[in-house]
C-alpha positions as CSV (number, residue, x, y, z in Angstrom):
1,X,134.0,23.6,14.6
2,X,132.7,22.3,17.8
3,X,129.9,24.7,19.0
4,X,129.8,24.5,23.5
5,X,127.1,26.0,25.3
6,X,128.9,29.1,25.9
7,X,128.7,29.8,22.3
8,X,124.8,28.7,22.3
9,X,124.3,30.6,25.4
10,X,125.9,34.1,23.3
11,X,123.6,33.2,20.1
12,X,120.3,32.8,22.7
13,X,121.6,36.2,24.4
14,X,121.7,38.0,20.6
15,X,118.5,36.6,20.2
16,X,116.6,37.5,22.8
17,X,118.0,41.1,22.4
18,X,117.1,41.5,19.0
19,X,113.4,40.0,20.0
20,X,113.2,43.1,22.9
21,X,114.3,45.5,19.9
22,X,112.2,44.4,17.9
23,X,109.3,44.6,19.5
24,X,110.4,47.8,20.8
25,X,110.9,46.9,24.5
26,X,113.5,49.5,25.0
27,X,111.1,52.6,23.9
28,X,108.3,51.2,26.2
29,X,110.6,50.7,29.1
30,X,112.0,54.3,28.4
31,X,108.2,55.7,27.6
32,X,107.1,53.8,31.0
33,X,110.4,55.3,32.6
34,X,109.7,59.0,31.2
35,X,106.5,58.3,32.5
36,X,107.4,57.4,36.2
37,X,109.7,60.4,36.1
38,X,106.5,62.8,35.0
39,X,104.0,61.1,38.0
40,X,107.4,61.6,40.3
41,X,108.2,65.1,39.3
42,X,104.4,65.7,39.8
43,X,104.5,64.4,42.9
44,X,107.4,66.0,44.2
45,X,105.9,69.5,42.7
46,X,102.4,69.2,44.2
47,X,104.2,68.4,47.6
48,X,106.1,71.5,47.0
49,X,103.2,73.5,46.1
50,X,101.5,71.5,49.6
51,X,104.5,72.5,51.6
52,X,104.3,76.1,50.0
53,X,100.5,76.4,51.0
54,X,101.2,74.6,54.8
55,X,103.9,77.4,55.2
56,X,101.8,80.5,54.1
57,X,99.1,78.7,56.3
58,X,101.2,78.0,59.4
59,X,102.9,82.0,59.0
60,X,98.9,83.1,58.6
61,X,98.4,81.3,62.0
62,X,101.3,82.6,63.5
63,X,99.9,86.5,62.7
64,X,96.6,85.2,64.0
65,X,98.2,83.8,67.6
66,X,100.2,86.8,67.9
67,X,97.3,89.8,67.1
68,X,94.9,87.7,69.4
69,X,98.0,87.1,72.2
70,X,98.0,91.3,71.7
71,X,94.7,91.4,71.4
72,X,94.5,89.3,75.1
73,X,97.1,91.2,76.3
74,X,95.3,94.5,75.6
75,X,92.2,92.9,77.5
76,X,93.8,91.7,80.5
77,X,95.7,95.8,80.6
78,X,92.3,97.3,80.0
79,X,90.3,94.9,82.7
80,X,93.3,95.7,85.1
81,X,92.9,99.5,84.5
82,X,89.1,99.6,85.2
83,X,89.8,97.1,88.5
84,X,92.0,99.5,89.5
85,X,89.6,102.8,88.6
86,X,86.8,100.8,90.2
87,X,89.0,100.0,93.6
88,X,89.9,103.5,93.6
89,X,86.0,104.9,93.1
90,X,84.8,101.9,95.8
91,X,87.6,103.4,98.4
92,X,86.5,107.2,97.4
93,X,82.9,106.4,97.7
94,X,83.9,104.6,100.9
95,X,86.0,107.7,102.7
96,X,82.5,109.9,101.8
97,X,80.4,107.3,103.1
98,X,82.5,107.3,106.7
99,X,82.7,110.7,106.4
100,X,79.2,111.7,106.0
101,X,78.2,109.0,108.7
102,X,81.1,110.7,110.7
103,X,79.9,114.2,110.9
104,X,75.8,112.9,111.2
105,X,76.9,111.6,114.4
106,X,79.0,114.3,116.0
107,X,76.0,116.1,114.5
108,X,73.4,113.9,116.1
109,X,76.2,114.0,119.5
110,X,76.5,118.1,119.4
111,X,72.4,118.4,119.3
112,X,72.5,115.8,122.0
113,X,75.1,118.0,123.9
114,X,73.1,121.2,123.3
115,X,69.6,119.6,124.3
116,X,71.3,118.5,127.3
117,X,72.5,121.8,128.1
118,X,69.4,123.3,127.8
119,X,67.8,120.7,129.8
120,X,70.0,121.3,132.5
121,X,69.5,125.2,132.2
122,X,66.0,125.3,131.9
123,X,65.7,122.5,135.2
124,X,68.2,124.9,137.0
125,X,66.4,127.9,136.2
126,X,63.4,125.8,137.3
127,X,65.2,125.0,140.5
128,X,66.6,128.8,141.1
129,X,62.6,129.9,140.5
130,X,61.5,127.6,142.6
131,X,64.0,128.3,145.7
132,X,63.7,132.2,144.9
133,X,59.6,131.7,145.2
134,X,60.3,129.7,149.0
135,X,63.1,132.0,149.9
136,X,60.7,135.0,149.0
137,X,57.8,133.1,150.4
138,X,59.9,133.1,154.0
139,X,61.1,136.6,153.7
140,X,57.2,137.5,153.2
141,X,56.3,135.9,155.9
142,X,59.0,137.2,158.6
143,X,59.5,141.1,157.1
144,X,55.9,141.1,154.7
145,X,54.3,144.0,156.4
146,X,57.5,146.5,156.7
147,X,58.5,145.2,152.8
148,X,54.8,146.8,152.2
149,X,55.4,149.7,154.0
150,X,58.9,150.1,152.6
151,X,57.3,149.8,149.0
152,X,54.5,152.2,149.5
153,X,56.7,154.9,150.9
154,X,59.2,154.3,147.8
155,X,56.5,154.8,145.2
156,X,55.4,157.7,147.1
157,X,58.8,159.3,147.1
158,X,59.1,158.4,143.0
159,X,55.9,159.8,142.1
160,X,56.2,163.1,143.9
């Protein structure tokens, strides 16, 4: 029996298997195996665990951006509400003001008016003196003595 290199070949495969079982290459490989698959499913449960935390972190951010959007909102109401409070007391205290200033000047205009007036009265009553005083003055002058006489004989008819 002739023995060809395909039959050599077979014998150095059984060989080298048996070598690898006996020195227990199988059990390492599958020990080295298990423990790839233990670091791997490790891995993929501390990413869960990560992706479990980024999640409760991004929904806690989300509450956060939406109670300080409310929060803005609620400031930018409020700030709006007292502009418009404090437009409407500015336009109140405004109306007074022009209508304070209003009736001092119709005030100050109806004393002005008055003092006028009485200007005018008391120059015309000046005037109306000082014509009666010439007009009498004449009249004394031209009819004095029989205005005398008239007089006496009138208080002389009154007393008796």
């Amino acid at each position: 029996m002739e023995f060809d290199a395909t039959f050599w070949a077979f014998i150095a495969l059984l060989l080298f298997f048996a070598i690898i079982i006996y020195f227990k290459v199988p059990g390492l490989i599958a020990r080295i195996m298990d423990a790839r698959i233990a670091k791997i499913e490790a891995d993929l449960d501390e990413a869960r665990r990560l992706r479990e935390e980024a999640q409760a972190l991004l929904a806690e951010y989300e509450r956060k951006r939406k109670a300080a959007e409310t929060e803005a909102e609620e400031i930018v109401a409020a700030a709006r509400d007292e502009a418009e409070r404090l437009t409407a007391e500015a336009e109140k205290a405004l109306e007074d003001l022009v209508a304070r200033r209003t009736k001092a000047v119709e005030d100050k205009i109806a004393q002005a008016e008055a003092q006028a007036l009485s200007e005018v009265r008391s120059r015309s009553a000046d005037v109306a003196i000082e014509a009666a005083r010439i007009l009498l003055a004449d009249q004394a002058r031209e009819h004095g003595g029989a205005l005398v006489d008239q007089s006496i004989k009138d208080v002389a008819s009154r007393l008796n």
